[in-house]
C-alpha positions as CSV (number, residue, x, y, z in Angstrom):
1,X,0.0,0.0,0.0
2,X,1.1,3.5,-1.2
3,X,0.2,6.3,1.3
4,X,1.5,9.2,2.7
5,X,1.6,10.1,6.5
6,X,2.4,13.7,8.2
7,X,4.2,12.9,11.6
8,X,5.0,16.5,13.3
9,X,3.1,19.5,12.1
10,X,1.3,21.1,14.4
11,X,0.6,21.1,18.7
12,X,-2.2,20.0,19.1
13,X,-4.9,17.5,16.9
14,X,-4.6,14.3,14.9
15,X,-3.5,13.9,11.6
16,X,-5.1,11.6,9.2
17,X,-3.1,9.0,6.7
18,X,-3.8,10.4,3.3
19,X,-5.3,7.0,2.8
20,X,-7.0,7.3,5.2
21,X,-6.5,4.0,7.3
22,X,-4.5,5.3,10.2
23,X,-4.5,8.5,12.6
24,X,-1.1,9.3,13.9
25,X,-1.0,11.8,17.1
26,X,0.7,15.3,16.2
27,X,4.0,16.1,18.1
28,X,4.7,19.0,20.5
29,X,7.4,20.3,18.0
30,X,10.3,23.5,18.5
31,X,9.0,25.7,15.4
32,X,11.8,28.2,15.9
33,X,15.2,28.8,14.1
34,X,17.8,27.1,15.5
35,X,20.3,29.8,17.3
36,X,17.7,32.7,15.8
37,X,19.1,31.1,11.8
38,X,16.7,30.8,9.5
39,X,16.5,27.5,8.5
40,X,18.1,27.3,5.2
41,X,17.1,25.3,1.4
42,X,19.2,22.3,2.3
43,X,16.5,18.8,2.5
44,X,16.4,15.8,3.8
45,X,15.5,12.9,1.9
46,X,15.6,9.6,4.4
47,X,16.0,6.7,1.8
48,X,15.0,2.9,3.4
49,X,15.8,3.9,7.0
50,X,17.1,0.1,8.8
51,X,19.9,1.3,10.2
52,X,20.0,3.5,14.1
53,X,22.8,5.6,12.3
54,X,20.0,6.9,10.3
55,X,18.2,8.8,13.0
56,X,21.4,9.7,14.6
57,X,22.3,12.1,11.9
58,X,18.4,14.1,13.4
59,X,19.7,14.0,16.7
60,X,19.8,17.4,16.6
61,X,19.2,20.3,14.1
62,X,21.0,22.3,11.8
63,X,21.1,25.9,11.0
64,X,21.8,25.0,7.6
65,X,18.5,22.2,6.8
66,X,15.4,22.4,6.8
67,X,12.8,21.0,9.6
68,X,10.9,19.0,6.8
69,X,12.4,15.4,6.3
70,X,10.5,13.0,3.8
71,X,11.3,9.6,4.4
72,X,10.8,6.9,1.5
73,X,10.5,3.3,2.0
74,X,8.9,0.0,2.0
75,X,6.1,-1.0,4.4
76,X,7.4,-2.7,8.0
77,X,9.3,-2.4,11.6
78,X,12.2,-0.7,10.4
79,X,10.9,2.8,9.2
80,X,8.3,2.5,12.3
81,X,11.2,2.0,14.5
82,X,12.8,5.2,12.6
83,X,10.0,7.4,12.8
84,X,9.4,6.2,16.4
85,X,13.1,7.6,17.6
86,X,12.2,10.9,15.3
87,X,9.5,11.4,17.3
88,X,11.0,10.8,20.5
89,X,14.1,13.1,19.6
90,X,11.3,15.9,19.3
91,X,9.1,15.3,22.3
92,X,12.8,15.2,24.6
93,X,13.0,17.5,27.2
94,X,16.3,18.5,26.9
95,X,17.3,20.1,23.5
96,X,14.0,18.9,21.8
97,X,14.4,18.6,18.0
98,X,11.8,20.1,15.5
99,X,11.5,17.4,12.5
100,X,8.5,18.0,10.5
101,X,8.5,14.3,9.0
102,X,6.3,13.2,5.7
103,X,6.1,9.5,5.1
104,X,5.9,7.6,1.6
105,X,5.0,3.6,2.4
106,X,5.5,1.7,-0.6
107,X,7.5,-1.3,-2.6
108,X,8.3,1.9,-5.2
109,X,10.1,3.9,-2.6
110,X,12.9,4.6,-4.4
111,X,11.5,5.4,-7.5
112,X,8.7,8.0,-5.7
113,X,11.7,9.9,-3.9
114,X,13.2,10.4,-7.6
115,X,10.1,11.3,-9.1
116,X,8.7,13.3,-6.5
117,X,12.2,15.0,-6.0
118,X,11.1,16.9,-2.6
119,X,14.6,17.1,-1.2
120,X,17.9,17.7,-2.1
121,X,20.3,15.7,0.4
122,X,19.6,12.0,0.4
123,X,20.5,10.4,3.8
124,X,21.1,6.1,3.6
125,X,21.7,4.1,6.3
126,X,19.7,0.5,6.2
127,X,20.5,-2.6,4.3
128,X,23.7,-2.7,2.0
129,X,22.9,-5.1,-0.2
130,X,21.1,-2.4,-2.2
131,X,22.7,0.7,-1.2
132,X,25.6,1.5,-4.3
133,X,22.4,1.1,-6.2
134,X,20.2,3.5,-4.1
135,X,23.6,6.0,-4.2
136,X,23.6,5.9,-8.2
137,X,20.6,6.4,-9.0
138,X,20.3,9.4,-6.5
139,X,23.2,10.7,-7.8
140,X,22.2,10.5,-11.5
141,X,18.8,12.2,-10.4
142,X,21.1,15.2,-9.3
143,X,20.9,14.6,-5.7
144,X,23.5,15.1,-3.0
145,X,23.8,12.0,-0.5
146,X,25.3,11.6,2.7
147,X,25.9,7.3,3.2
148,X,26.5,5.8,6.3
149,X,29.4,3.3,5.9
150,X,29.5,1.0,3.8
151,X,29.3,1.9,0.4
152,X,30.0,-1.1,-1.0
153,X,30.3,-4.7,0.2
154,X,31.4,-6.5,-2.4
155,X,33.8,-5.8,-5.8
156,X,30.6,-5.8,-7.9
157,X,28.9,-2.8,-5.7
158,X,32.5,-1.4,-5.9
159,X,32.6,-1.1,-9.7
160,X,29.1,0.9,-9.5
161,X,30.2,3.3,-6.4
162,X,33.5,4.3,-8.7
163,X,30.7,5.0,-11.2
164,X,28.4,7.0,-8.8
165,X,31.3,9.3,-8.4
166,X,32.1,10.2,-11.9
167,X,28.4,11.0,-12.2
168,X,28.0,13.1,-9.2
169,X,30.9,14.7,-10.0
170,X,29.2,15.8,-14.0
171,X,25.9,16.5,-11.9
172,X,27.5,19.3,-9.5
173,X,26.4,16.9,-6.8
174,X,28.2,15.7,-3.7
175,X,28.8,12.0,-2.4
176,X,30.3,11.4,0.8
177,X,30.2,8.7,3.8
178,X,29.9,9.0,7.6
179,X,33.3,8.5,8.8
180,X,32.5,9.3,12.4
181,X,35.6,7.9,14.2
182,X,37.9,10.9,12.8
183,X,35.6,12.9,15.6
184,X,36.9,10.9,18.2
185,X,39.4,13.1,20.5
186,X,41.8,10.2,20.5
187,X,41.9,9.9,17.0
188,X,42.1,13.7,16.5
189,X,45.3,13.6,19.4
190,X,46.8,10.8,17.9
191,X,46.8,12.0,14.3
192,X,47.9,15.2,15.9
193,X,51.5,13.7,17.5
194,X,52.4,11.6,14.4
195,X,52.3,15.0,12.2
196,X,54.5,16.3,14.5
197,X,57.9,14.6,14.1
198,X,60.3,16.5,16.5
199,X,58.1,14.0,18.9
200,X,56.4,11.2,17.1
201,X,60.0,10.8,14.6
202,X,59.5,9.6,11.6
203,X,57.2,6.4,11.2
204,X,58.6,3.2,11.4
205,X,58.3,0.8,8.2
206,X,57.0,-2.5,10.2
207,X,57.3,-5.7,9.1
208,X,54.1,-8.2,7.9
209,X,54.8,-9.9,11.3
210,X,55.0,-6.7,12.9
211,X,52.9,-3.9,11.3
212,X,53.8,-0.6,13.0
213,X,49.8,0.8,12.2
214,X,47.4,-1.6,14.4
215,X,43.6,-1.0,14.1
216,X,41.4,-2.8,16.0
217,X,38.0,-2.7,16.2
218,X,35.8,-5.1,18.6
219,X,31.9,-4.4,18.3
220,X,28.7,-5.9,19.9
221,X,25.8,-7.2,18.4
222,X,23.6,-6.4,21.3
223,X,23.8,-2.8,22.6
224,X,22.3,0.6,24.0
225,X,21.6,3.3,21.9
226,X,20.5,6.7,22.9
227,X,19.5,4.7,26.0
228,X,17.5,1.6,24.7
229,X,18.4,-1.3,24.1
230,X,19.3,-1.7,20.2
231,X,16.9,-3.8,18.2
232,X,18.8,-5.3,15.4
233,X,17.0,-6.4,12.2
234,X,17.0,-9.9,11.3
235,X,19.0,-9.3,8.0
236,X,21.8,-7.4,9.8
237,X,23.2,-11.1,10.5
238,X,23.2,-11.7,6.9
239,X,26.4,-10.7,5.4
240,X,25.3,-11.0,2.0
241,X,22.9,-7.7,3.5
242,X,25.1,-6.3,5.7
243,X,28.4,-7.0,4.7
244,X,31.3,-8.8,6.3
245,X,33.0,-7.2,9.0
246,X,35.9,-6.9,6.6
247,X,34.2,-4.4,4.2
248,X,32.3,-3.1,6.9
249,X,33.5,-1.8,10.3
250,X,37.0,-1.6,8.2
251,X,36.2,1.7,6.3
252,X,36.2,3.4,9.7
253,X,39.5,1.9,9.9
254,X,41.5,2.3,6.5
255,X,40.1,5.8,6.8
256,X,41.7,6.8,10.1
257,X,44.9,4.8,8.2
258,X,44.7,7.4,5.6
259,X,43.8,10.6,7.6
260,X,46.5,9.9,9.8
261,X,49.0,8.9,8.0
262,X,49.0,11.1,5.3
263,X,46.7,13.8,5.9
264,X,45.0,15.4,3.2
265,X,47.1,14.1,0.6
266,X,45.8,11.8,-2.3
267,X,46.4,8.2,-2.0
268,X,46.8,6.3,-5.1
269,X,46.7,2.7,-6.2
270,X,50.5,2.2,-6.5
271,X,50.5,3.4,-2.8
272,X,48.6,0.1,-1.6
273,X,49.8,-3.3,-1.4
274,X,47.2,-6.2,0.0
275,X,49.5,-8.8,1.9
276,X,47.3,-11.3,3.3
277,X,43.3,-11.6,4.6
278,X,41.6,-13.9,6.3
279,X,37.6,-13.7,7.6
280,X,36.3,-15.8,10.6
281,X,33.0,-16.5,12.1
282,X,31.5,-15.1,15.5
283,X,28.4,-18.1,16.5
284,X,24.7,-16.6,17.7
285,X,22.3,-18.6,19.7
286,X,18.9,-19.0,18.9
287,X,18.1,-17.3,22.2
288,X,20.6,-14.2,21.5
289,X,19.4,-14.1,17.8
290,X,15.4,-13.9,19.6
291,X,16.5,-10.9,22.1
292,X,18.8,-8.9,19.8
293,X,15.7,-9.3,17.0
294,X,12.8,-10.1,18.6
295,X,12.0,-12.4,15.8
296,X,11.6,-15.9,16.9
297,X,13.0,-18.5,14.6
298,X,16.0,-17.9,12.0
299,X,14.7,-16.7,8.1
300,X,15.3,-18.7,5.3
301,X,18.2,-16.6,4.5
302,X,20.1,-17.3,7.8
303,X,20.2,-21.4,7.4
304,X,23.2,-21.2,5.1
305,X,25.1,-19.9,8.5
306,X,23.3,-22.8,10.8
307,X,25.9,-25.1,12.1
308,X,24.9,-28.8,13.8
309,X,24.3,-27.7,17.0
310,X,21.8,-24.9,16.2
311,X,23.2,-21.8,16.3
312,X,24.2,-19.4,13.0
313,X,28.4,-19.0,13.0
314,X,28.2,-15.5,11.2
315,X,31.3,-14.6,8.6
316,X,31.5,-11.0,10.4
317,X,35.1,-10.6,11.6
318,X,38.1,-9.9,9.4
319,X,41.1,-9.2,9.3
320,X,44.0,-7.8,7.1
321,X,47.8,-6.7,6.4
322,X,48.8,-4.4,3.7
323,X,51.5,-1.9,2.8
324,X,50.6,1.8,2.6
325,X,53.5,3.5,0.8
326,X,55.9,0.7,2.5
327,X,54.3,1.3,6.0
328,X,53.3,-2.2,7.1
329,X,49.5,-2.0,8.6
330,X,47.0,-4.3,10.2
331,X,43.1,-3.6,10.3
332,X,41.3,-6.3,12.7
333,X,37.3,-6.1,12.9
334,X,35.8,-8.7,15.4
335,X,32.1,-8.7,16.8
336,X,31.0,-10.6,19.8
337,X,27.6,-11.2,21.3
338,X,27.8,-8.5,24.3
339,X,30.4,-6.6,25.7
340,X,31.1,-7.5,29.5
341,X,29.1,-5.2,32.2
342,X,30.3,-1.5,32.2
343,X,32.1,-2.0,28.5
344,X,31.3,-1.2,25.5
345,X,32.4,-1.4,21.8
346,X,36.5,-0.8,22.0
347,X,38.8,0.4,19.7
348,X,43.1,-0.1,19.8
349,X,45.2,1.8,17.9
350,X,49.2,1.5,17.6
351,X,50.8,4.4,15.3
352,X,54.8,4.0,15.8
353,X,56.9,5.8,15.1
354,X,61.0,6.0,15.7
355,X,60.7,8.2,18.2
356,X,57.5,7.5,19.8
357,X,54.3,4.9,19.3
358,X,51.1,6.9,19.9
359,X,48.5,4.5,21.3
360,X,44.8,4.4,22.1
361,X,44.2,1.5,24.4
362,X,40.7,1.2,25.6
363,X,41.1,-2.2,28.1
364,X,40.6,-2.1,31.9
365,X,42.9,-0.5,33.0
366,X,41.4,2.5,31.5
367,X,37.9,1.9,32.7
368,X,37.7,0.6,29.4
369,X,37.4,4.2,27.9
370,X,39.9,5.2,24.8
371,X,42.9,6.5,26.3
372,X,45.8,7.7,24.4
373,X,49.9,7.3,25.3
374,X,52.7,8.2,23.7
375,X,55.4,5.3,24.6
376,X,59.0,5.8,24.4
377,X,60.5,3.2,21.7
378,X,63.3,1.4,22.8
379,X,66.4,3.4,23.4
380,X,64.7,6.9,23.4
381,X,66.0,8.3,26.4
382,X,62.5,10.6,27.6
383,X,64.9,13.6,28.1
384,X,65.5,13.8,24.2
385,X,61.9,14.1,23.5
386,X,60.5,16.4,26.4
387,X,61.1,19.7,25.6
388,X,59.7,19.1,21.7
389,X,56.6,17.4,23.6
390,X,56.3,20.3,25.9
391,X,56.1,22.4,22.7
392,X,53.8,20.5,21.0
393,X,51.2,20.4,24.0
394,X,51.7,24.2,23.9
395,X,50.5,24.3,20.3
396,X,47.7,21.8,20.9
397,X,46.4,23.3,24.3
398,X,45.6,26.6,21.6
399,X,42.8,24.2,19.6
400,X,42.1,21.7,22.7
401,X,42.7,23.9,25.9
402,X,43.0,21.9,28.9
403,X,45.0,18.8,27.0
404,X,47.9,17.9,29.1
405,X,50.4,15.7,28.8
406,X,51.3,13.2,32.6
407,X,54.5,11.7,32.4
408,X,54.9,8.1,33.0
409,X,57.5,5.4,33.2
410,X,56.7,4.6,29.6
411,X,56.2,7.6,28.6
412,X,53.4,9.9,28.7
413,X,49.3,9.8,29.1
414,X,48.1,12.5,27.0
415,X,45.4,13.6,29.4
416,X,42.2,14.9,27.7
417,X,39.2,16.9,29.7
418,X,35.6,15.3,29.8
419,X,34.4,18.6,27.7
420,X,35.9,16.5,24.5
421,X,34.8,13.3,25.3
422,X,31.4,13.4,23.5
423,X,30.3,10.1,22.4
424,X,30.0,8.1,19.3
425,X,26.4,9.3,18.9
426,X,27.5,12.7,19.0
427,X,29.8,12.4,15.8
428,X,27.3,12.1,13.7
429,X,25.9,15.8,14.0
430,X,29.6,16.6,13.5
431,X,30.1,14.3,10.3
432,X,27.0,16.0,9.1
433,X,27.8,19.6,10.2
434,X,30.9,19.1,8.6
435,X,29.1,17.8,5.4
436,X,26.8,20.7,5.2
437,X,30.0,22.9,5.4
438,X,30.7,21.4,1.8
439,X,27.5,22.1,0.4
440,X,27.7,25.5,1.5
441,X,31.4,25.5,-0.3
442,X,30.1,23.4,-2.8
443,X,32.9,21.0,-3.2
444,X,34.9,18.9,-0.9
445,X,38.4,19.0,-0.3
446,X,40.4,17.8,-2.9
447,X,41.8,14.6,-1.8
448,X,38.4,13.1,-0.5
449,X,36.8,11.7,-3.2
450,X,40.0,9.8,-4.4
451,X,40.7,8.6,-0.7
452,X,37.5,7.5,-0.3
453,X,38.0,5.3,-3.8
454,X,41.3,4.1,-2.5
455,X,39.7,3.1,1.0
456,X,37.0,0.9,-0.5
457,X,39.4,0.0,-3.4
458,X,41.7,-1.2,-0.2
459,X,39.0,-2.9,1.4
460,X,37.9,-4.6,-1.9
461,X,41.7,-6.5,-2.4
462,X,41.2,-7.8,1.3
463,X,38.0,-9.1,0.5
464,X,39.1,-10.3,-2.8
465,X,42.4,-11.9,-0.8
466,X,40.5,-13.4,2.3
467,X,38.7,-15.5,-0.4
């Protein structure tokens, strides 16, 4: 069924389905400008909404978009749950959002947004098995989009997303994805010290057996999210839907590789060489599968994953080395069932360097919160690096006042004030604040398109390898 549905217009009353089978209850809604800025010409077109990221990116306003969001897609649970966290974002008390959501239901979702053409920035975050497709043809329609990772799981969705860019490129338009983890204060620190080589030196080669970049990323299938617990859909365990943890979770990754390593400079193809892959399976109960979904028995297209003993052993964990212009690196993506009590998703990160290794442990001993160190290498005497380190903190304390660093017998915690701690969630308004900052410029930086090729192009030879 094709229909229509206003969610947030006005205070008071019910609003009728255009046809006519439901009643949805209007919203108490913020009508004014954000910070006393009109709201500007910028759209929001919400494209098959499956995905929490999705309603992240309206977790708060923007000066620069407009309060009306239509959202397109297909009749079921996941753009109820959407629309459900829409509406509780704008009936909060605190910092109440003002979303006035319009709702096409129908199996021609994507062709209506096309057609209808009522936006201008198309927002995807859902299913991947169709997502290069949904970025194409928005692009060839003339419309922006903003993609939440990935944007391509396999080589075949990879040949299309190098096409999506040529075209939005000859349509004026802008394609980008949500690389949230360069947001992170850690990340922003740690990219910080290996740019600065009076402390960091110069970065050490590595070997395959020892890569001197480590990323690691362990994530959980059952979670909180903007304080609920996260309901997963069932084809999230599909990686022929979702994609494998190695073309997944490892943009975030390879991204930070790139930023860090080489910041804002284009990477090319000569610059990468895929040494070895592998992929590995992570088991789910019947009983986890039932709480994390709600759904009680396994689809048809989770039986190719069922093992003897009843549960589904998943292909979501990955892991690869390559060379990025000779620098040995290793990404590492692993997802469990559940973190242990008062953890969460964790992240290491080894950057080294002759001088120092910057590092962002996340373990125990930090409360399991991302912490970052700068540890002597052996046969650096601290003496020979302290008064370039005191300089550097000196620099940094002008863009993150308060940043300190507290010497140690290893080195040095870089201590970082709560005020920059501000969540995963968070980063999404800042990925998309940044992104609107483009449109306003209309262009991106020059070396972001091609890196963003090069990541997935990266990602694509360990897939290809692991195989």
């Amino acid at each position: 069924m094709k229909q229509v549905v206003v969610l947030a217009c006005a205070l008071t009353g019910l609003l009728a389905c255009t046809s006519g089978t439901k009643t949805t209850p209007a919203m108490n809604v913020k009508t004014t400008p954000v910070n006393n800025t009109p709201f500007a010409s910028v759209k929001l077109l919400t494209v098959a909404p499956g995905h929490f990221h999705a309603y992240l990116v309206q977790n708060r306003m923007y000066p620069q978009l407009s309060p009306e969001v239509n959202v397109y897609a297909p009749e079921g649970p996941e753009v109820e749950a959407h629309l459900k966290k829409i509406e509780s974002f704008n009936t909060r008390e605190k910092d109440p959002t003002a979303w006035k959501t319009t709702v096409y239901r129908g199996e021609d979702f994507l062709q209506k947004m096309i057609q209808e053409k009522k936006g201008n920035l198309v927002v995807l975050a859902g299913n991947n098995a169709n997502k290069t497709r949904y970025i194409l043809e928005s692009v060839k329609a003339g419309l922006n989009v903003l993609s939440d990772k990935p944007m391509a799981i396999n080589p075949e969705n990879f040949e299309m997303l190098k096409e999506a860019f040529v075209i939005a490129k000859k349509n004026n338009v802008l394609l980008y994805d949500i690389m949230t983890e360069r947001y992170e204060i850690t990340a922003m620190l740690q990219r910080y010290f290996v740019q600065c080589p009076e402390v960091f030196g110069t970065m050490d080669s590595g070997t395959p057996e020892d890569p001197s970049v480590t990323k690691e990323s362990i994530h959980h299938f059952s979670k909180i999210v903007s304080g609920s617990p996260l309901r997963r859909p069932p084809w999230f365990f599909d990686v022929k839907q979702q994609g494998e943890g190695i073309v997944d979770v490892s943009t975030h990754l390879v991204d930070l590789v790139q930023w860090e390593m080489f910041p804002e400079q284009v990477i090319k193809d000569s610059d990468v060489k895929m040494i070895k892959a592998k992929s590995f399976t992570t088991a789910l109960t019947p009983e986890q599968f039932t709480r994390t979904t709600a759904c009680d028995t396994f689809p048809a297209y989770l039986q190719q994953y069922k093992s003897p003993n009843g549960n589904i052993e998943i292909p979501c964990n990955g892991e690869f080395t390559y060379a990025l212009r000779g620098v040995h690196c290793k990404i590492s993506v692993i997802w469990n069932y559940e973190a242990p009590a008062g953890t969460a998703d964790t992240h290491f990160s080894l950057m080294r360097g002759t001088k120092v290794a910057a590092v962002i442990r996340q373990g125990k001993e930090q409360g399991f919160k991302p912490m970052l160190y700068l540890d002597l290498r052996p046969g650096v005497d601290a003496a020979s690096v302290e008064p370039a380190l005191n300089k550097a903190m000196a620099k940094a304390a002008k863009q993150w006042p308060g940043v300190e660093a507290k010497r140690m017998a290893t080195g040095w915690q870089i201590v970082i004030p709560a005020q920059y701690v501000v969540g995963h969630e968070a980063h999404f308004g800042q990925v998309t604040e940044k992104y609107l900052g483009f449109l306003d410029a209309g262009k991106m930086p020059s070396w972001e398109v091609p890196n963003m090729i090069q990541k997935y192009r990266t990602i694509m030879e360990a897939y290809k390898m692991s195989r």
